[in-house]
N, C-alpha and C positions, 0 to 999 in steps of 0.2 A: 331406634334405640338411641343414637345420637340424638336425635332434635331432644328427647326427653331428658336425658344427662345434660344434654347444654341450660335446659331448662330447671333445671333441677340447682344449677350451679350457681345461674342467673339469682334465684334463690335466697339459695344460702352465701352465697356474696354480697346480694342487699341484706339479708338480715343482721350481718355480721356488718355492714357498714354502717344500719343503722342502728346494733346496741352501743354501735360509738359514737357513732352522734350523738344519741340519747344520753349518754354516756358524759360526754362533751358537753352537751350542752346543760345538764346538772349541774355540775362545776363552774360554768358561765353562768347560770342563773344564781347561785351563791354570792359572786362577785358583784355581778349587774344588775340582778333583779329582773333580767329580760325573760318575761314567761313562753313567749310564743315559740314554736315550732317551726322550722322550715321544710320540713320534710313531715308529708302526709305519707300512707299507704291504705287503700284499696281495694278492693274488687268482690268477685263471686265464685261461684263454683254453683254448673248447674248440668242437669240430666234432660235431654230433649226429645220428642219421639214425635214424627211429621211419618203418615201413611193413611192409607184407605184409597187408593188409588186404582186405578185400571190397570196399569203398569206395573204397577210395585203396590206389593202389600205392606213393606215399610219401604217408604221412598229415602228416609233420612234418621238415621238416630245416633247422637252422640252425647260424650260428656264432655265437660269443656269446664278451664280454669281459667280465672284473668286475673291479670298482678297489676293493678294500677298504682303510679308511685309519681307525685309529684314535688320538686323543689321551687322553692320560694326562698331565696336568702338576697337581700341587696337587690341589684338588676340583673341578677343570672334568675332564669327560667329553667326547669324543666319538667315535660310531661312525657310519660309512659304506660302504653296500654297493652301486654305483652298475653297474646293467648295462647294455649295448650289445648289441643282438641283432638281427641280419638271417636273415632264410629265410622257407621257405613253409611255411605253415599249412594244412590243412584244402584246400588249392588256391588261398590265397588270400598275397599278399605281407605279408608281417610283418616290421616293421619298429620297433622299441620302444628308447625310453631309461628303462629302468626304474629307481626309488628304491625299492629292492628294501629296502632300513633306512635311513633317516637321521635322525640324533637325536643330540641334545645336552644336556647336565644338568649338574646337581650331585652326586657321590659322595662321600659319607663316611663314617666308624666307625659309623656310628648309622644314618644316612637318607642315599637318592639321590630326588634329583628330574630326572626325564628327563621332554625334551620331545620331539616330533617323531614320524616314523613307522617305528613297532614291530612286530618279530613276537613274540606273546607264546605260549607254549606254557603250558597249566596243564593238569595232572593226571599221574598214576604210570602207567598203563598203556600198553600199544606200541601205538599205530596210530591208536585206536581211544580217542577221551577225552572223552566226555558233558560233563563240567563244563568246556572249552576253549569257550566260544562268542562269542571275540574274534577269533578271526583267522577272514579267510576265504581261500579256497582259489579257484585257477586248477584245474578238475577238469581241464579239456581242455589243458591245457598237457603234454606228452608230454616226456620224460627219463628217463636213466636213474635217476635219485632222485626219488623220489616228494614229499620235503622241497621241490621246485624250485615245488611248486604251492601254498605256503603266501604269503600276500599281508600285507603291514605295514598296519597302521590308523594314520592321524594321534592319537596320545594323549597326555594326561599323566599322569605313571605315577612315584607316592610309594611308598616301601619303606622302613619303619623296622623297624631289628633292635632288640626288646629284647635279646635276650643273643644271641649267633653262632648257637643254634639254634634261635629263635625270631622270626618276621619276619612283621609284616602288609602288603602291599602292596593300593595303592588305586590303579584305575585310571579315566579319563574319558575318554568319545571322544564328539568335539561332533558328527560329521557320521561317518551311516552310510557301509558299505561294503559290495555285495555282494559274494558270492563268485559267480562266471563260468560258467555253466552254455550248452551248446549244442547245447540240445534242437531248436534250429531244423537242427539237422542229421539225426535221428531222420528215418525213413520213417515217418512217421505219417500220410499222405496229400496229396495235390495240394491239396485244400481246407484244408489246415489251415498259419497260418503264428504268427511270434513276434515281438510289439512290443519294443520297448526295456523295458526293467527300469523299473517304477514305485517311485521312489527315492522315499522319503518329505523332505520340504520341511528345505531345511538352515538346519534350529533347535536351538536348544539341548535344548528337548524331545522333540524325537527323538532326542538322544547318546543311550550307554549308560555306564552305571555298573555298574563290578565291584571287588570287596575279594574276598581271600583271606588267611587266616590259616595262614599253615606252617609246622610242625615236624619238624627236621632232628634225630632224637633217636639216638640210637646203636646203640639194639634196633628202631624202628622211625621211621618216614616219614610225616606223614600231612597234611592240611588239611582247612579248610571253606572255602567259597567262594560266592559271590551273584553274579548277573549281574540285570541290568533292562537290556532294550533290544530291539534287532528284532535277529532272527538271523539271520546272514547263509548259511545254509542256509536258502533261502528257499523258496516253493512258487506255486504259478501258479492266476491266475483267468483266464476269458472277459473280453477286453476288448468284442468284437463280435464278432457272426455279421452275415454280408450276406446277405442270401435274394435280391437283384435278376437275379439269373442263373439261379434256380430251383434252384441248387445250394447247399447252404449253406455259406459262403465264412469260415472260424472264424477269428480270431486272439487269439491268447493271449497274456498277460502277466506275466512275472516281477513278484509282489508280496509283500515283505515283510510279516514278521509280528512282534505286538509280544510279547515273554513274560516270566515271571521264573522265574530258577534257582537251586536250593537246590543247591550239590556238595559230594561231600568225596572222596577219597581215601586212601589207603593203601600202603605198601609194606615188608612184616616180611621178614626171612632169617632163615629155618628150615633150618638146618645146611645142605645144597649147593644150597637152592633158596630161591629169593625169589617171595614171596607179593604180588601185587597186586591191589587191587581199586578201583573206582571207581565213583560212583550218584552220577545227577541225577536230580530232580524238577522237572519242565517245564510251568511253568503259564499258560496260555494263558485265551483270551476269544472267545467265538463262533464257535467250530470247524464247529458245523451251520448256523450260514446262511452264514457266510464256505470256499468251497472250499481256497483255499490256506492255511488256518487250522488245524493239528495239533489232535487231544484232548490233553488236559494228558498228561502223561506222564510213567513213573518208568523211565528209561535206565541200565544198570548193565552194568559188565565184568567181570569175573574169571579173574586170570591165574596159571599158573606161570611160571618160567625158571628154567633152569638147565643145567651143564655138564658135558659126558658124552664124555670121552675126546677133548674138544677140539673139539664139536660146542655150540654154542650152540642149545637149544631153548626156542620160548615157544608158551604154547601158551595159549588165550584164550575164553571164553564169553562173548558178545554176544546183551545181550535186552533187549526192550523191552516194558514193561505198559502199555498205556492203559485205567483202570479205566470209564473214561464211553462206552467203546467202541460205537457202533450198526453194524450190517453194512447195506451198502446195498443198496438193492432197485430192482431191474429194473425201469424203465417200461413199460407197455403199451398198445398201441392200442385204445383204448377201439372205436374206431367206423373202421374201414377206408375207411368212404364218405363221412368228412364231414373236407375239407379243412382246417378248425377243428381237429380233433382230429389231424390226420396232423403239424399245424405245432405244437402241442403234443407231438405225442409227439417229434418231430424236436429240441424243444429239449429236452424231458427228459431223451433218449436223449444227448446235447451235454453238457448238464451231469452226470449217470452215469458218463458215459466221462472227465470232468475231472477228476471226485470220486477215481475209480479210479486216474488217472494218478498225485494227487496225494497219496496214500495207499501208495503204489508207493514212490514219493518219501519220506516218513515212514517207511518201514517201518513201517506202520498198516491193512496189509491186514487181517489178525486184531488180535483184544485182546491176543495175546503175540506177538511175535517173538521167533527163536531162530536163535542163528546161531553158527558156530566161526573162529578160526584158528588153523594152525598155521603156523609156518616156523623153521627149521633154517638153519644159518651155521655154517662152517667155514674157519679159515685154515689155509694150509701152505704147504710151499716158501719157510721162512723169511719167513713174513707177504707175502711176494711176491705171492699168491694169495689170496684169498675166492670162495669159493661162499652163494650164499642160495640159497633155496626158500621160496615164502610159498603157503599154500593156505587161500583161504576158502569157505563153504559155509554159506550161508542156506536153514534146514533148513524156514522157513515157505515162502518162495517159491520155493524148489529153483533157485536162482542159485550159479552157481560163478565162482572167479574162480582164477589161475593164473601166480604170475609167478616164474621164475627167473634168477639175474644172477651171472653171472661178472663180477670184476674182477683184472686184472693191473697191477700195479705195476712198468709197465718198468724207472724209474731213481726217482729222490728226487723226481724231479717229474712225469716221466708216468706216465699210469696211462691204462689201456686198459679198456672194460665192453662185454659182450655179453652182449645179454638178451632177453625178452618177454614178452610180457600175454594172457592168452588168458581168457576170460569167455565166458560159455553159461547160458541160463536159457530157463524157459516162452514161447510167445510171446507177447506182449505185454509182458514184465518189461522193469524197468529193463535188464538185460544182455544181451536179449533186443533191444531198439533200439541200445545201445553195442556192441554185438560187431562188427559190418560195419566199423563206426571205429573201435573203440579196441585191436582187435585186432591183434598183431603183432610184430616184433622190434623191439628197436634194437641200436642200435652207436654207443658215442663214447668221442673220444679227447680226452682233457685234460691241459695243463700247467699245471700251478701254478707260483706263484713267490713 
């Protein structure tokens, strides 16, 4: 009831600031003749329903508001994306006043200094961007846009343009953020459950720091870019095992890791197709004694796009090398008859199985990973219409994934989407635990205004 009252007040305090403005600014346009507006407002309001699942016959349904409100006056900035969302989760009530962007700064010819919390997107390629590892991500957050599971970090965030196509921006973020993971919903056994996320201590020495250098050139696209911090793609150790019930009773913990990343990217057009590519170099600290700890690693995509009788096609190759790669080996019962040894292999056998989960996670099964997507998009009926189709296919661990999305555009501000998600893999794969949930249709209708 509070989040909706404070929201409620949120509101009716912008409206009442801005019939002053409006207000205000009548009166200065008398004088001045200055027509323009500083102050925009925004947003939607929409109904959404994600089920058909093994698990859940509605996996996800809510309704949701968003206030977006931006100023422009002089070189003061600001932008606001403030959302309101009631339904059920997962079978559980959800209820959120989310500050989905809010931030304010300084913009001008030269240099913007923005403070507050950011979605930042870095890199050229679709979907799929190794040198991005600022934002983190709601995976279990279900919508029809996939954009809806990307989460703002609190930062300060400089960009100075030497010339219009030349811009280095620098970014600081003083206190981690994970991204949302709900593996405590996986059937991975009665004995096994999931502590709270091991957030590392909010100090300045745990922010991260990232710089990117971008050029917007005419024949092509390209940057370099550094990140230092803990990734918010995070990976999971043993907190305890309990042996007092004779059973081993495991819980596990979401625990960040600290790395640094070298990126850069690219994007040429080459007569009806545009060429992109992206590679990181991921360099990590104790990957074999720490489980949730990646080998260093060099992540790289390679894309075409382009369009073919009014069909938008991209089409993408996703791989990962880990050169320091060890395959892990199978514990074994030394001695069947001696109790010492069964509780030894029992934890070996405990830790193996974490190693593997968390390796699963990295795409770090093998020393290369290989994997594709394609997806296709079409409008017609006078833009009234879109079709997608997206198809991936991890050719190391034979995971597939499967999602196609109509949307209709009834008038200027509603718009109608039916769609779904379907993923399928080995057992034990990551898609192989998320298919029973994350499996299924949606449907939503949204107005804008």
């Amino acid at each position: 009831m509070k989040t909706l009252l404070l929201f409620f007040c949120f509101i009716s305090c912008y409206y009442t600031a801005s019939a002053q403005g409006l207000f205000q600014s009548a009166l200065d346009s008398t004088s001045t003749s200055e027509q323009s507006t500083p102050v925009s407002l925004n947003g939607y309001a929409r109904g959404s329903v994600f089920g058909g699942g093994d698990t859940y016959n509605l996996a996800s349904t809510f309704a949701e508001l968003s206030l977006q409100a931006q100023l422009k006056k002089g070189h003061a900035y600001f932008m606001s994306d403030i959302r309101l969302r009631k339904g059920v989760l997962f079978g559980g009530d959800d209820q959120q006043l989310q500050l989905k962007e809010l931030y304010t700064g300084y913009r001008g010819d030269k240099l913007d200094v923005l403070l507050g919390n950011q979605i930042i997107n870095w890199g050229r390629t679709d979907g799929f961007n190794p040198t991005n590892n600022i934002t983190p991500n709601d995976y279990f957050f279900l919508s029809a846009n996939p954009d809806d599971q990307k989460e703002s970090n609190f930062m300060l965030r400089f960009k100075y343009r030497f010339v219009p196509s030349i811009e280095l921006e620098v970014i600081g973020i003083p206190f981690y953020r994970a991204s949302n993971y709900r593996y405590d919903l996986f059937a991975l056994g009665e004995n096994v459950s999931f502590a709270n996320t091991a957030l590392p201590a909010k100090e300045l020495k745990n922010g991260s720091l990232a710089a990117r250098l971008n050029f917007e050139l005419p024949s092509i696209g390209f940057s370099v870019s550094y990140f230092r911090g803990y990734d918010p793609y995070h990976g999971f150790d043993v907190q305890n095992i309990d042996w007092s019930t004779g059973t081993p009773q495991i819980t596990n913990i979401a625990t960040p890791y600290l790395k640094n990343t070298l990126g850069a990217d690219l994007a040429i057009p080459v007569q009806n197709w545009i060429v992109r590519a992206e590679l990181a170099y991921n360099r990590t600290e104790n990957p074999t004694d720490k489980m949730y700890i990646p080998y260093s690693d060099l992540a790289y995509v390679a894309g075409l796009e382009s369009n073919w009788n009014g069909f938008t096609v991209i089409g993408q190759y996703i791989g990962k090398y880990s050169p320091d790669f060890m395959a892990l080996t199978s514990p074994t019962l030394t001695d069947p008859t001696n109790p010492l040894a069964q509780m030894q292999y029992a934890n070996d056998l405990i830790n193996y199985e974490n190693r593997l989960f968390n390796r699963r996670i990295f795409y770090q099964q093998e020393k290369m990973n290989h994997a594709a997507v394609l997806s296709v998009s079409k409008s017609f009926g006078y833009d009234a219409w879109n079709t997608e189709l997206a198809v991936y296919h991890n050719f190391t661990s034979d995971e597939w994934l499967v999602r196609p999305k109509i949307c209709w555009k009834i008038n200027d501000s509603l718009t109608a989407s039916l769609g779904g998600s379907y993923m399928a893999g080995p057992v034990s794969s990551l898609f192989d635990y998320s298919a029973p949930i994350m499996n299924g249709g949606f449907l939503e209708l949204k107005a804008s205004f």
